[in-house]
C-alpha angles and dihedrals in degrees: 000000000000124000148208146219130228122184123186120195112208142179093259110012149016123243126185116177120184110225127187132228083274097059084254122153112234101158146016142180135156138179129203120221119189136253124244110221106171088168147356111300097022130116125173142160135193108239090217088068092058089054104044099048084046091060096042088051091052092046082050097050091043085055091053089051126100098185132086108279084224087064086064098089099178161013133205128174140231126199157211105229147236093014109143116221117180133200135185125219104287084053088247113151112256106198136334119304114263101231129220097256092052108116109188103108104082092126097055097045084060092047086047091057092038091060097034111039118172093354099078095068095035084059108029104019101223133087116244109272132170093251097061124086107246100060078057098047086047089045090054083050103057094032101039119026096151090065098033084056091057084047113117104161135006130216152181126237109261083043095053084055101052084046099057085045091043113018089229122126116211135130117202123220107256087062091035090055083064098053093075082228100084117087087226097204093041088040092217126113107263110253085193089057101048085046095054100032089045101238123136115242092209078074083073124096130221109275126227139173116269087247094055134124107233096170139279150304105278110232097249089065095040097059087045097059109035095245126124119274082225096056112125118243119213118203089231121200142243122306099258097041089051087042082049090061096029082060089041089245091163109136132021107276087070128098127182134200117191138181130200124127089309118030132223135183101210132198128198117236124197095199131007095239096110126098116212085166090243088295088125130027109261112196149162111273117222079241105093112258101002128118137201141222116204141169112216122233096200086195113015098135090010100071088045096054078042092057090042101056096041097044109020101018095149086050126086128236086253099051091037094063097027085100096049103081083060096055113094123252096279103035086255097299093328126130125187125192118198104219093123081144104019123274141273114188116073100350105045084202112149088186099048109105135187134278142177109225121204110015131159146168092275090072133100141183091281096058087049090056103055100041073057093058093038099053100054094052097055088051090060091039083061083065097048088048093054091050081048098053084056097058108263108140099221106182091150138044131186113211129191139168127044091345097068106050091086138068095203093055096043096053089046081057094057089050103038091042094039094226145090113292115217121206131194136232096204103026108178101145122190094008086053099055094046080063095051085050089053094041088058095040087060102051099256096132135016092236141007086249090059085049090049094049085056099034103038127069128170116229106187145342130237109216114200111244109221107220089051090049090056083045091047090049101057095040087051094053084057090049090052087064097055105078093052092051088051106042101092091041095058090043097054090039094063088083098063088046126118108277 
């Protein structure tokens, strides 16, 4: 039998999982690594960090194994995406990554507009935002030109990684698409945006599929983590597009949910000849020649690992949510929205925050608890309306990550999405879907979509149930107003916030 690695690079931690020629799981390991928050609105991570607790989750998953290391026959990567990561010449890290939830670059999305116009969207297909790659690299610029002078390449996370265990530089297309500098219809970095916006294209690097081989495990590492030096290294995609395979979302009658610590609903798109007027992200899939369509959740598991930690911090996930299913549709008069970091879809407001509307003595944790998983997923549901509006019939969702370790809020997705909710047997997500990368990339099967018919099983399907659909519409209609009657609150009270 011959194996595979997945890695997935999160927010806050690092999986690998070893899967078998049958899609079957025979390993996992994973290793957190911290954020850096010097002030409000920053997020940062040091991309050793990245490299060393990889390394430690694959020795760990080479230890487990009772195989030979020569039957692993490759690794792929997933990714959190957007991060900027810079080197200088000699390919030395210059300062922390930027991560994708960092929202400090207001200014330089509306330089990026400024200079770009209606470009921007014609090319990349999606309007500037703090999370994308360009507004850091400008910010960079502006706040730090010492450093941006000593800049040779830029990369992404998961990038940054297979570098450090290959010593070859390459971004694939799903995670350049994020970056604002990828034609994403040419697939080729934009000359005419690097000249307006004033980056060197020479930052760039070379550009791959996601199944591609980019190389092999270096001998230090090797060594290191148990593998053999022979393994073959796939350059992996971005998290959603590796989400995207690991779900089997492979041809447009497929729709995905996830949740992680943002949240996306996801649609597959066969060309990107579509315009969606940078309403939705529009991006290239890890499928050759495929392409995406998602709505962005800032805060979808992340506020509730936030609630969690402020209000029930001694209590489990499990025992934390065990009430909820007894809590009426509504959490007893109580509305959450999830903007703990501002909002992306379809506000696109990086000063927006949260709030709970309505509450009173009568509540208790439980409530809470609900309007928490509620409100996230109307949030999300705000995405899938906006991919509705322009015409997609979406009757069934597949939803995968931390939304779908629980009944109660699976079923709470059926009702509030009004579809079919799909469930997996073997959900492993983003790390999934980097195996499949590497199962492909090794000639395993002829096409992702042959991987996916012997990876993928459904468990178990989420009706929606109709009288809480009628309930879930008309508490929707009140959640929509939320956001307007808040605006100019959170706005204003960005002045008194923690600096």
């Amino acid at each position: 039998m011959k194996y595979v690695i997945g890695i997935d690079l999160g927010t806050s931690a690092v999986k690998a999982i070893l899967v078998d020629q049958n899609g079957q799981l025979c390993g996992e390991a994973s290793r957190a690594y911290p954020l850096i928050q010097e002030r409000e609105g920053y997020s940062e991570q040091d991309p050793s960090a990245w490299v060393e607790q990889t390394v430690n989750a694959l020795a760990e998953l080479v230890q487990q194994f009772e195989g030979r290391p020569e039957d692993i026959e490759g690794i792929s990567f997933s990714g959190q995406m957007h991060g900027l990561v810079l080197l200088d010449a000699q390919h030395q890290l210059l300062r922390n990554a930027i991560l994708w939830n960092d929202t400090r670059t207001t200014a330089e999305c509306e330089e990026i507009k400024d200079r770009l116009g209606p470009l921007l969207l014609d090319l990349t297909k999606n309007p500037a935002l703090e999370g994308f790659t360009l507004p850091k690299l400008l910010w960079v610029k502006r706040h730090e030109p010492d450093l941006f002078r000593q800049a040779a390449v830029f990369l992404l996370p998961k990038d940054y990684v297979r570098y450090a265990l290959t010593g070859q530089l390459h971004m694939d297309y799903s995670d350049a698409a994020g970056t604002l500098l990828l034609d994403i219809a040419k697939k080729e970095w934009s000359d005419e945006i690097c000249e307006r916006v004033g980056v060197p294209k020479s930052l760039c690097p070379p550009l791959v599929e996601s199944s591609d081989q980019i190389g092999t495990l270096s001998s230090y590492y090797a060594t290191r983590t148990g593998l053999s030096s022979s393994v073959s290294v796939f350059a992996g995609g971005a998290d959603n597009a590796c989400g995207a395979i690991g779900a089997g979302i492979l041809n447009d009658q497929q729709t995905m949910c996830s949740i992680g610590t943002s949240g996306v609903v996801l649609a597959y798109e066969p060309t990107a000849l579509l315009d969606f007027k940078g309403k939705v992200h529009y991006l290239n899939h890890a499928k050759p020649g495929a392409y995406y369509t998602m709505g962005v959740t800032l805060s979808a598991g992340h506020s509730l690992s936030w609630f969690k930690d402020t209000f029930a911090p001694d209590q489990s996930f499990e025992t934390l949510l065990a009430e909820v299913k007894d809590v009426p549709i509504g959490a007893n008069g109580l509305l959450f929205t999830p903007y703990l970091v501002g909002e992306r879809t379809p506000y696109a407001d990086a000063m927006v925050r949260g709030s709970f509307i309505g509450m009173d003595s009568t509540h208790r944790l439980a409530d809470f608890s609900r309007a928490v998983l509620e409100g996230i997923t109307f949030s999300l549901k705000e995405s899938l309306e906006l991919f509705r509006a322009e015409g997609k019939v979406i009757t069934s969702i597949i939803s995968i990550g931390g939304g779908a370790k629980n009944e109660a809020w699976l079923q709470m997705q059926a009702d509030i999405f009004d579809a079919t909710i799909i469930k997996l047997s073997n959900e492993q997500g983003c790390a999934l879907g980097a195996a499949m990368l590497a199962a492909y990339g090794c000639g395993w099967f002829d096409s992702l979509e042959a991987c996916s018919e012997a990876f993928i099983q459904e468990a178990k399907r989420y009706e929606p149930i109709p009288e809480n659909v009628t309930r879930y519409h008309a508490l929707f209609a009140l959640y929509q107003q939320v956001y307007p009657a808040t605006k100019q609150l959170s706005h204003g009270l960005s002045a008194f916030r923690r600096k």
